[in-house]
C-alpha positions in Angstrom: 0.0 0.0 0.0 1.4 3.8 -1.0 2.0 5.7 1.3 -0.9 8.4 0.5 -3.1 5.8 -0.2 -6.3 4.7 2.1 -7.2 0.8 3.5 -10.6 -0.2 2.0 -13.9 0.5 3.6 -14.7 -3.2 3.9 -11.3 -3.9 6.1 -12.9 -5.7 9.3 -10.2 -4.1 11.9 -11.8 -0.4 11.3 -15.2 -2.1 12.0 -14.6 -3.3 15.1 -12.6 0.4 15.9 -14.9 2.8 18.2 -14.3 6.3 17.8 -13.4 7.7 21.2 -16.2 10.7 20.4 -18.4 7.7 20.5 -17.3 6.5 23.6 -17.6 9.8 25.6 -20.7 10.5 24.0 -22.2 7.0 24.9 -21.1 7.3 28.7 -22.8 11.2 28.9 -25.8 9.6 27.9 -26.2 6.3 29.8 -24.8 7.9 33.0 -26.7 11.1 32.1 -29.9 8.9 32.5 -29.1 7.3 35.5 -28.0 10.3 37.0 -31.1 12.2 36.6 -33.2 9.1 38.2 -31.2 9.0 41.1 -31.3 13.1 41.5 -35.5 12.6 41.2 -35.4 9.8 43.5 -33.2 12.3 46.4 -35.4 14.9 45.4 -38.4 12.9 46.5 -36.7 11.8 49.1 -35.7 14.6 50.8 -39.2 16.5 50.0 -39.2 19.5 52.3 -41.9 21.6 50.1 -45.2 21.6 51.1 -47.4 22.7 48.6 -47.6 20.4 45.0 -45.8 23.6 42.7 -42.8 24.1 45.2 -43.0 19.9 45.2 -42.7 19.4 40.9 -40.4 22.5 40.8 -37.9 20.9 43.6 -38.0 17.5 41.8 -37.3 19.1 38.4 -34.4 20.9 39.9 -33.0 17.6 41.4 -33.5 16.0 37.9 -31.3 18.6 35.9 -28.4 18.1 38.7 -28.6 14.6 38.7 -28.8 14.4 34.7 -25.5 17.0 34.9 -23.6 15.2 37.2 -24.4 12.1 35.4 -22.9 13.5 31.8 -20.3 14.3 33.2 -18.7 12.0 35.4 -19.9 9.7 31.9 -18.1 12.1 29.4 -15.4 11.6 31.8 -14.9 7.7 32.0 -15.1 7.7 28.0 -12.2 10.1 27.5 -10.2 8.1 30.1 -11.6 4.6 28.5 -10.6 6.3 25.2 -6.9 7.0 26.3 -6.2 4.1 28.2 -7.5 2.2 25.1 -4.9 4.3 23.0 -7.3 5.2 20.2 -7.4 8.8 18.8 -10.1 10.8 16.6 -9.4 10.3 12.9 -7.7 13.1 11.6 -8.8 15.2 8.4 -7.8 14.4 5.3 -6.2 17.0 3.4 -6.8 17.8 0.2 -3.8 18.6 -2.6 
């Protein structure tokens, strides 16, 4: 192979290759979810309001900082599963 040439698209190793973008993103997500259910269960748990507005407005709160923390402590383990893994984003390709 040239040195300015490119592998084929079918070659199986890029397949199984995850971009580490991926990775982060995936880990935001998933831990994003969980965090937000566990801030909505500590919101519910700790329920100090006593009316049903202050009660919805408390547990949406709880949600946003659980879903927050949850992205990223996630987009966190990617990038470190990413460069512990030893892969790195695809650069561009220039063009002559």
């Amino acid at each position: 192979m040239a040195e300015n040439e490119h592998p084929p698209i079918d070659d199986t190793a890029r397949s199984t290759m995850i971009d580490p973008s991926e990775t982060v993103t995936g880990f935001a997500i998933m831990l994003g979810i969980v965090g937000a259910v566990l801030g909505l269960a500590a919101g519910i748990y700790v329920q100090a309001a006593s009316g049903l507005l202050p009660a919805l407005l408390n547990a949406f709160i709880a949600v946003l900082a659980g879903g927050s923390a949850g992205a990223v402590t996630g987009g966190t383990l990617g990038a470190v599963l990413g460069v512990v893994r030893g892969r790195r984003a695809p650069k561009a390709i220039e063009q002559p």
